[in-house]
C-alpha positions as CSV (number, residue, x, y, z in Angstrom):
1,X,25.3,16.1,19.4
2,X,27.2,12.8,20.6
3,X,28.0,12.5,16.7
4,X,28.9,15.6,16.1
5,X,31.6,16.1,18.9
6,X,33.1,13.2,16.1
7,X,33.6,15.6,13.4
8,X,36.9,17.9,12.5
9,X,36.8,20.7,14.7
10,X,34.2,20.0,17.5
11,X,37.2,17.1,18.8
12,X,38.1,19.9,21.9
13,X,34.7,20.9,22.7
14,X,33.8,19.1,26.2
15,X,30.4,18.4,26.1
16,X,28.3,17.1,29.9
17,X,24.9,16.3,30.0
18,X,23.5,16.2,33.2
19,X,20.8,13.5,34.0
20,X,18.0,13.0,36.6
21,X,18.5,10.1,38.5
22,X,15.6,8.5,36.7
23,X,17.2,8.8,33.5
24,X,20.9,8.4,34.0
25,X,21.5,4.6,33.3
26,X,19.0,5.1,30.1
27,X,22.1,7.6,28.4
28,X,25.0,5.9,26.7
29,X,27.2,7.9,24.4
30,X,30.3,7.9,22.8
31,X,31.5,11.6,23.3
32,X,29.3,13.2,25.9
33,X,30.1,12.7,29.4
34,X,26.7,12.1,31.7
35,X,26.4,13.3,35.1
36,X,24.2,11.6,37.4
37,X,22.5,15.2,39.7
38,X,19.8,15.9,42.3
39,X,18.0,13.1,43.8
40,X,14.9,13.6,42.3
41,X,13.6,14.7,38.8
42,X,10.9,16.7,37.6
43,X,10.1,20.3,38.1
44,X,12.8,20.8,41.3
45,X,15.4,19.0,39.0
46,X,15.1,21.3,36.1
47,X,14.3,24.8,38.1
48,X,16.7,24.2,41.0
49,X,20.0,21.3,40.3
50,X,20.6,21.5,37.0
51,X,21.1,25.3,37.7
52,X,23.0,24.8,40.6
53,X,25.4,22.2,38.6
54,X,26.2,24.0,35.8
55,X,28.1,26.5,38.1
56,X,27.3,29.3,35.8
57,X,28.5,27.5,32.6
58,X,26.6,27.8,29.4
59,X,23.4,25.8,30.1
60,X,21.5,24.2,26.9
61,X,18.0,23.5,27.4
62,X,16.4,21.9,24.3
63,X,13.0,22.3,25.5
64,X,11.2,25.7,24.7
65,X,11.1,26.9,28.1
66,X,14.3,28.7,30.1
67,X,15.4,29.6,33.2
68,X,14.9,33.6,34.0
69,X,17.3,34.0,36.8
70,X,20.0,31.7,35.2
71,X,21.7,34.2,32.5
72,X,23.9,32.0,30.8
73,X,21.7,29.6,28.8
74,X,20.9,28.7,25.3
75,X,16.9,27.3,24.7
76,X,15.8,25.6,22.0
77,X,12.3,27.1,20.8
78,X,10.1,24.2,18.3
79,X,7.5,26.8,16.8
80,X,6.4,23.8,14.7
81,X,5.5,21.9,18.1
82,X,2.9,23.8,19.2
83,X,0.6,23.0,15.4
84,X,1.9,19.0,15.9
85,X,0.6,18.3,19.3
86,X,-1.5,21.4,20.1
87,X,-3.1,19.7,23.6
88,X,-0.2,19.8,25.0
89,X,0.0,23.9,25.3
90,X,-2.2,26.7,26.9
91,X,-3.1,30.0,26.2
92,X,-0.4,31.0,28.4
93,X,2.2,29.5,27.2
């Protein structure tokens, strides 16, 4: 995406990704602005600050799982994923 935001037309899309505090200093980019939130990470960080900090902006989760009281959202869904590294799902998922 940080690449992206470099090509003709994408130059007035503002573009913030916000970061645990465990993974804030680990994200360097060009054209995406990251925001250090919560004080934790984890399960609370995804389900309850990121939420919170998106102040009902669109909210892109590229990580096959979504928010169902948050309405304004976009998720990623990997169908392939679940063939690649089958372990790593249940039946209820």
């Amino acid at each position: 995406m940080d690449g992206l935001l470099e090509e003709p037309g994408y130059g007035d899309l503002r573009l913030v990704c916000m970061a645990s505090s465990e993974l804030y200093s680990l994200l360097v980019w060009k054209n995406l602005e990251v925001r250090r939130i919560g004080i934790n990470n984890g399960n609370l960080w995804k389900k309850i600050y990121r939420p919170f900090h998106a102040h009902g902006r669109m909210l892109f989760l590229p990580v096959n799982i979504g928010l169902f009281y948050y309405s304004n959202q976009i998720i990623a869904f990997y169908d392939a994923s679940t063939f690649a590294v089958p372990d790593a799902y249940s039946c209820a998922f």
